[in-house]
N, C-alpha and C positions, 0 to 999 in steps of 0.2 A: 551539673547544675541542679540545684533544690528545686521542689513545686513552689517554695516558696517565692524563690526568685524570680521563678518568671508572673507571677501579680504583681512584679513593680511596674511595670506597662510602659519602659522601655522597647525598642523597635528589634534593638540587638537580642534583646534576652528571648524576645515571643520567635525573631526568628531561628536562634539555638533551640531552642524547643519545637521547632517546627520541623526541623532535622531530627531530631531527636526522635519524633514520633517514625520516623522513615526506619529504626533500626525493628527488624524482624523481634516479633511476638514473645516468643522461645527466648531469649533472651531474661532472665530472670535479675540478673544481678546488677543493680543500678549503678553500681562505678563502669562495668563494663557498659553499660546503655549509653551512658554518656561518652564515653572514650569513643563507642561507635557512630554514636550523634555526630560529633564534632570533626569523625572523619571524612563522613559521609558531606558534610558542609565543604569541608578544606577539598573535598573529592570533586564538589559539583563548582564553586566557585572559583578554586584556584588556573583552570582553563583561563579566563577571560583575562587575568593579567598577564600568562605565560604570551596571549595574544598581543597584548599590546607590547610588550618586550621586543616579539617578536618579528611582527608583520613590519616596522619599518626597515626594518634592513634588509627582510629577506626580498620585500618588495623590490628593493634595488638591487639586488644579487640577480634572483629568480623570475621576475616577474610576477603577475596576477595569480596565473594558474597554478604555478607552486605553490601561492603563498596561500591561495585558499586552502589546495591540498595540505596543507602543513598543519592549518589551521581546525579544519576537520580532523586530521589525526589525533592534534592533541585534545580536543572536545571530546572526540572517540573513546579515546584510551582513557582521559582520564573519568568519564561517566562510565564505562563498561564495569572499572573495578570500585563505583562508588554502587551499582544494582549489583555487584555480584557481593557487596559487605550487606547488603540489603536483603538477598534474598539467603544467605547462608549463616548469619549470623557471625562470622567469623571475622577477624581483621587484623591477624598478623603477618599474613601470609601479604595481604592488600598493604598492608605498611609499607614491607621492602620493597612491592614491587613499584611503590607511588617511591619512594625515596629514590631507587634506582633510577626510576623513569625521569623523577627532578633532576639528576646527577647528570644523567643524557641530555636534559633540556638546556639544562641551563649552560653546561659544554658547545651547545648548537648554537645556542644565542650569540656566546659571547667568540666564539668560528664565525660569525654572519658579520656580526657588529666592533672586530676589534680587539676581543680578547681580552685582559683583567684590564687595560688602559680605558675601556669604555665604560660609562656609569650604570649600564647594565650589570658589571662587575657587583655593585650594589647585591645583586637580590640574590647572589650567594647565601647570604643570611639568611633567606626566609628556609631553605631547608630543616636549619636547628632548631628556628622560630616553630616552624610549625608543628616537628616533630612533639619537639617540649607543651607546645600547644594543648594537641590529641592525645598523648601519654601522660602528662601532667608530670614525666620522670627527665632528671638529667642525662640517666643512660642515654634514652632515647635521643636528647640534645646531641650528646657527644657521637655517638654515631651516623646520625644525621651529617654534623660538623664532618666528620671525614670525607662524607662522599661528595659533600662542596668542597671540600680541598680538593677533590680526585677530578669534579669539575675544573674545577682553574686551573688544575696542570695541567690537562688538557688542553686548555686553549689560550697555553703563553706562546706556543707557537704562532699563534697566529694575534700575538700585540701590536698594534700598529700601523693595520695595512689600511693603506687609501681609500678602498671601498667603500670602508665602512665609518666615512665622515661623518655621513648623514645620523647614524648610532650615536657620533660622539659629541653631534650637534644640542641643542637646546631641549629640543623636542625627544631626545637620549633618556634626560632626566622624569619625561615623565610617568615611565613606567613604576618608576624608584619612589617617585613621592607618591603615585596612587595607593601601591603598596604600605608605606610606611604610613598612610590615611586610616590605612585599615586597620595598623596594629594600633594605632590612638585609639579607635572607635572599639579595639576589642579589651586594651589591657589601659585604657585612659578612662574611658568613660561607657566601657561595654559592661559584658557580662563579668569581669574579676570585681572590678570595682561596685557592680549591685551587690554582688557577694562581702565583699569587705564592707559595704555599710547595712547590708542589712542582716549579718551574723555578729551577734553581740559576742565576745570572748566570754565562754565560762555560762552563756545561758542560751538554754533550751529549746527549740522552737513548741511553740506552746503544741502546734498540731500534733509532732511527735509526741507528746507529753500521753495524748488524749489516747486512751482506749479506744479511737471512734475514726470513721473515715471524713475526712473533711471535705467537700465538694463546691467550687463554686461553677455556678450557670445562669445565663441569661435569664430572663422571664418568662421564653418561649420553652423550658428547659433543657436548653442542649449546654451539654458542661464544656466547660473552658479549662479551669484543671482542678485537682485532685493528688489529695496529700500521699504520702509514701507509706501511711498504714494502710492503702488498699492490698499490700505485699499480704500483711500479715493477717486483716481479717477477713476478705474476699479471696483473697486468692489470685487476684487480677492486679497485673500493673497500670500505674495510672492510665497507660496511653488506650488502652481495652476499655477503658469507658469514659472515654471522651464521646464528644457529639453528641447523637441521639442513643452511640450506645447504653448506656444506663439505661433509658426507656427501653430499650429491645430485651433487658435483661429482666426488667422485672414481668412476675407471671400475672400471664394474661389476666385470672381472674382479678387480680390487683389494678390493673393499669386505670380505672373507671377512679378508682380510689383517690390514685397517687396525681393521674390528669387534675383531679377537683380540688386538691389540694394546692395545688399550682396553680389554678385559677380563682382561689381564695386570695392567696398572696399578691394575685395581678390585681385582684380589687382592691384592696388597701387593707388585709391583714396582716399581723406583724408576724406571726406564729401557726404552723400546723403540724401537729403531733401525728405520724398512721405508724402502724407493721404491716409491712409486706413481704414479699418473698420475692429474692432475687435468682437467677439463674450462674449456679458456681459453674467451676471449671471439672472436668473428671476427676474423682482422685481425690474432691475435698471431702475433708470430714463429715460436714454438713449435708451429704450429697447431693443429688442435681438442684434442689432449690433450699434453701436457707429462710431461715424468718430473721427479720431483719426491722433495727426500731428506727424512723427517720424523723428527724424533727428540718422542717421547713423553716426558713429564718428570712424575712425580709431586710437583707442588705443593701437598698435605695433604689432609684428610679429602672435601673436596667441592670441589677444581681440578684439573685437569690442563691442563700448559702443553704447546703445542706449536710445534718449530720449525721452519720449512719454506723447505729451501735448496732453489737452481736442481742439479738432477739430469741436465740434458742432456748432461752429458759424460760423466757417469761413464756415463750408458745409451749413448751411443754409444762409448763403453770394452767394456762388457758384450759389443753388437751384435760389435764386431770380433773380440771376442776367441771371441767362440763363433761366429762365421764360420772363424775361423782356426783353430780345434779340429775344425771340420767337415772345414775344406781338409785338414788337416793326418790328420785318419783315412782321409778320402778318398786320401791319399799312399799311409798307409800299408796299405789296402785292395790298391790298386794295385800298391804294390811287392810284398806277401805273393804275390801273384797270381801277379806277373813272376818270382820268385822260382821258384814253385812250377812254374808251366811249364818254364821254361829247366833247372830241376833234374830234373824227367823228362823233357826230351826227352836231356839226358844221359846220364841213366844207363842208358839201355838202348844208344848207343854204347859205352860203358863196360865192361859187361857184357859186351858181344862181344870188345871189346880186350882184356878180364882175363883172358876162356872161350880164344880163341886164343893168348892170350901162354902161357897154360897147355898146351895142348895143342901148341907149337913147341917146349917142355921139354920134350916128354917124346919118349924117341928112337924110342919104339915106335909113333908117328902120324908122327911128323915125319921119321924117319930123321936120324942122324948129324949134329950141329951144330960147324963149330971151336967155337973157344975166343972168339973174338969176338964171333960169329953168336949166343952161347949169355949171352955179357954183355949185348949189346947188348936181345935179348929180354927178358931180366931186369930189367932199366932200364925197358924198357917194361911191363912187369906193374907193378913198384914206382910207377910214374909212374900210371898207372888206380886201382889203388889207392889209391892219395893221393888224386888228385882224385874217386873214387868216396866216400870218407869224408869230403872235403869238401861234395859236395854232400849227401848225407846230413844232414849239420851243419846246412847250410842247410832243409832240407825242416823237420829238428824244432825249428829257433829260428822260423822261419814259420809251423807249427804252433801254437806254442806260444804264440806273440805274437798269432795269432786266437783263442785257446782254443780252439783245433783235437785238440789232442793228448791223447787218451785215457789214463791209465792205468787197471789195473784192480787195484786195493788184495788184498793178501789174507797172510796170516801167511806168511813163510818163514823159514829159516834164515840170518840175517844171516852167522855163521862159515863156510860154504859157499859164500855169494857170493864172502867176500873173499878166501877162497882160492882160488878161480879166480880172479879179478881178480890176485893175487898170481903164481897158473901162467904166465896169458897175458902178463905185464907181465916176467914175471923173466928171460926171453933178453933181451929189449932192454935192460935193465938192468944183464947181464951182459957184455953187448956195449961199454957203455959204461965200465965199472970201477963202477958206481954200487951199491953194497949196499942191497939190497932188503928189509923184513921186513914183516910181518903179526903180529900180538898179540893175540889173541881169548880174554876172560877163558873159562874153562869153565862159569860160570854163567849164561854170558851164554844170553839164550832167543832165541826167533822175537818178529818186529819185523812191523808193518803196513806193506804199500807193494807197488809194481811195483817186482817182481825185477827184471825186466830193465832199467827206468828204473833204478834202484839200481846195479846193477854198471855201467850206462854213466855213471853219476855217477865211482862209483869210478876206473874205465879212463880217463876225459878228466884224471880229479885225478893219478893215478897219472904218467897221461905228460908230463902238464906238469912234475911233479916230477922226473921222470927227466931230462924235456928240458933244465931251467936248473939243473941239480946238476952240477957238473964232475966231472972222474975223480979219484974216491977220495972221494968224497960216501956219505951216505946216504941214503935215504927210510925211513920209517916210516910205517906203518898199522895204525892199533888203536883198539878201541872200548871206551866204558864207559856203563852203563846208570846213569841219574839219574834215578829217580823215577819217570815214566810215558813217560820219555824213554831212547832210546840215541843217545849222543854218537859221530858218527864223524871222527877226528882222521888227515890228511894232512898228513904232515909230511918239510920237506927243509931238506939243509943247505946249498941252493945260494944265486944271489946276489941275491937277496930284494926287496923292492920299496919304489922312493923314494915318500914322504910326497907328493908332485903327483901320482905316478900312478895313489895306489890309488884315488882316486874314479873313475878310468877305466875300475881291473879290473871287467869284468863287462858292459860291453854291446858288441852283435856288432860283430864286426870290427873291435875296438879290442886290439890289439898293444902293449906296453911296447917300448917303443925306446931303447938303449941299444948299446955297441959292444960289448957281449956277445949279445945279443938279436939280435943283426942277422944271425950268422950261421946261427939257427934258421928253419925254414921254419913257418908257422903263418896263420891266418885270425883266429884271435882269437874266434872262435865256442865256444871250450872250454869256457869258466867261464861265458859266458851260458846256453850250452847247462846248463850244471849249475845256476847259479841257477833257471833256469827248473824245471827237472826237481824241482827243490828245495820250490819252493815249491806245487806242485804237490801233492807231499802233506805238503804244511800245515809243513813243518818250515823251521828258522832255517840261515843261513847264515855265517860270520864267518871274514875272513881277517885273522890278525894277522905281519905282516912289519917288518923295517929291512934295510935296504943291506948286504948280507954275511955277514946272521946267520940267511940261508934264510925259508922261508912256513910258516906252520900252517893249513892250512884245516880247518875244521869244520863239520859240519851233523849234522842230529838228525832221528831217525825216531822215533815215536812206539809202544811197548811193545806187542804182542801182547795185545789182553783191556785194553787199557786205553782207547785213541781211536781209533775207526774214518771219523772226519769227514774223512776226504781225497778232494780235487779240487783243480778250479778254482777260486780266489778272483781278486774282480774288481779288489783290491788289487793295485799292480807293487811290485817289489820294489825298498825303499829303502835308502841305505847310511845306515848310524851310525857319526858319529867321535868321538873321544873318549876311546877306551878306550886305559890304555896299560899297561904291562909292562914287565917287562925279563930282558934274557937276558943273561948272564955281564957283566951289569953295565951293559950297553947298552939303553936306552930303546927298544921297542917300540910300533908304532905298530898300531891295530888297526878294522879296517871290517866291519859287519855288515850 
């Protein structure tokens, strides 16, 4: 009988299945489970009608005391060899001996009651019945059939005799029709016929179909049954995890998991997704515990369905991938490190090249320079510099990338920042033909943040801007307060950034390369550096650009008296695309 059959919720089919769970563990191959099932039922039931056959006539033969004795024997006999098909797994041996022992019964019966004349004669038949029953084969019928022949020759001797009126009387018949009740209730309206209407010819049971174990259980979750692919992906036949087994199987540190999932469902959700790990048998592949994917399924007021697919990949998915998140911090542990050393053992050569190229300028330490002598020095102050501000770069993106890099929040004057940042930016500006301006409404107040973060935000936006604006360009810088927010907007009319590159701008040492770009000198540490600095205290970033119609960058500082919550968050910062615009009629592209 299928797992499927018994969810029709018939009484006959839950109690074949109820037998069925009685046949021994060991037992692997489900034709023989059920062969033994339905022995073990024919083993434990067939007592009570052999009694009612019996005890009237022998009542009248024997008396009380025989008739109980008789009646103990055959209860005896026939339970002894339905626990020894139980505890051994084995039942051909238990066949003969039950068919024999009918052969003898039913010989006894019809010696007590009269012989083939009495309507006890009748239940000759049930030996073939039930043979063909348990074996589901004709051999078995046909064999069976002989040893009730071998019965009724036995007891034509004794056709006839007076005693056994009471046998031949009314109350004769009722052993015959209790019997023939039975076989209506098994092959009328039992277990053949759930089978004939709920196995379609030619199609599939869906469950078998499923790579996945099918489970149903109440709400409190103790399972009721479970489909035949527990054979092939567990290891375990259905009847090993019925009950609370399944909860006993899954590992402990899971059970916290899989309990809260079940009590999700008891509130009224429809669905709950977990992996866990289940407890195999020796010997599986998988070995002692398995990862395993279960999807929770609310099937109405008192089921819940569960589906239980092979998990080992996706957990060794998992494994790698959070090895590789390990290796991968571990890199970047390492590289901050390397970073961090090699940029101080720098800058203090640096610092001597900058302090000496300073004091060879000036002619009252050095004495008298040509005109070479006095270029060539310059060159090399200019050269320290640079690379002194590079490494720098480097020290606060490695900072910043461990959450290393302190600032310490507090109100200033945002209009003062920006016009130093404006002072210091406006020779190099001027140097260049590039028009420079700063626009600071007079309303504008004190904003929350590290000044000094702040204007080096400023100074990295400012020179970028200068750097890709050609001669006769402008830059622009100017803020506006929104709300509990000030917006600050850098802005240039140089040659602005292709749609592939902007998911680029902004992490370190990443360069836009183009045959304009190529001839600026740069690290590409700028705008990382300022995203970071950015996010830092808590504010947004957004660059919106296209190809020849210059960059607007922007970012936001939070209002003086209104958000004080800045630091480190353990969020990085991600780009948004999307957004577009346009300028003199030209479609803008924009990343935040």
């Amino acid at each position: 009988m299928s797992k499927e059959t018994r969810k029709s919720g018939n009484w006959h089919a839950e109690l074949a299945a109820s037998f069925e769970r009685l046949v021994r563990p060991s037992v692997a191959d489900d034709g023989e489970r059920e062969r033994q099932g339905r022995l073990i039922g024919v083993l434990l039931l067939s007592p009570f009608i052999a009694a009612v056959a019996m005890v009237p006539a022998l009542a009248m033969q024997a008396g009380t005391a025989m008739t109980l004795a008789a009646a103990c024997t055959i209860f005896g006999a026939a339970w002894a060899l339905a626990i020894t098909v139980m505890l051994t797994g084995r039942s051909r041996i238990a066949e003969l001996v039950a068919l024999s022992g009918g052969a003898v019964a039913l010989a006894a019966v019809l010696h007590l009651a009269g012989g083939v004349s009495s309507p006890l004669a009748v239940l000759a038949l049930a030996l073939p019945l039930e043979a063909y029953w348990i074996a589901r084969k004709a051999k078995a019928a046909k064999l069976a059939g002989a040893m009730a022949a071998l019965g009724l020759a036995i007891s034509l001797p004794f056709s006839g005799i007076a005693s056994a009126e009471a046998a031949r009387s009314a109350f004769g018949w009722f052993a015959p029709i209790f019997y023939a009740a039975t076989l209506w209730l098994r092959y009328g309206r039992g277990e053949l016929a759930s089978e004939r209407e709920a196995v379609t010819p030619g199609l599939i049971p869906l469950a078998e179909l499923m790579p996945a174990v099918t489970i149903t259980m109440n709400k409190a979750g103790d399972v009721q049954a479970v489909s035949e692919q527990s054979n092939a992906i567990l290891g375990l036949s259905p009847e090993l995890l019925s009950g609370n087994e399944l909860f006993q199987r899954v590992h402990v540190a899971d059970r916290v998991h899989y309990l809260c999932a079940l009590s999700k469902l008891r509130s009224g959700e429809s669905a709950q997704k977990l992996s866990l790990r289940l407890r195999l048998p020796a010997g599986h592949a998988a070995g002692p515990y398995g990862w395993f994917d279960m999807e929770l399924l609310n099937a109405g007021a008192e089921a819940t369905l569960a589906v239980v697919r092979d998990g080992g990949e996706a957990a060794e998915l998992r494994e790698a991938l959070a090895q590789a998140r390990e290796k991968m911090g571990a890199l970047e542990i390492a590289k901050g490190r390397f970073l961090a050393a090699v940029s101080h053992e720098l800058r203090t050569p640096l610092n001597a090249i900058i302090g000496f190229s300073d004091m060879l300028l000036h002619k009252e330490i050095s004495g008298p320079l040509s005109a070479k002598q006095a270029e060539q020095i310059a060159l090399v102050r200019e050269a320290g510099n640079h690379l002194l501000s590079v490494v720098n770069s480097i020290l606060d993106v490695s900072k910043i990338e461990s959450g290393t890099y302190h600032i310490t929040p507090e109100p200033f004057d945002l209009g003062t920042a920006m016009g130093l940042c404006h002072s210091m930016m406006e020779p190099q500006a001027n140097s260049k033909g590039v028009a420079l301006s700063a626009k600071v409404p007079p309303t504008l107040g004190e904003v929350v943040g590290d000044q000094r973060a702040v204007q080096q935000i400023l100074l990295n936006l400012l020179s970028n801007a200068v750097k890709f604006t050609p001669e006769g360009g402008s830059v622009a810088m100017n803020a506006v307060q929104t709300g509990e927010t000030v917006q600050i907007h850098v802005s240039d009319t140089g040659i602005g950034i292709e749609e592939c590159d902007l998911r680029e701008i902004g992490k370190p040492f990443m360069q836009v390369q183009n045959d304009y770009t190529r001839q600026f000198q740069g690290t590409g540490l700028g705008l990382s550096l300022v995203k970071g600095l950015v996010k830092l205290h808590n504010g947004a970033m957004s660059i919106e650009s296209a190809p020849g119609l210059g960059t607007t960058v922007t970012f936001s500082l939070p209002v003086a008296g209104k958000s004080r919550d800045i630091g480190p968050k353990p969020a990085a910062f991600e780009a948004r695309q999307g957004h577009t615009g346009e300028r003199d009629g030209n479609r803008l592209r924009k990343i935040a």
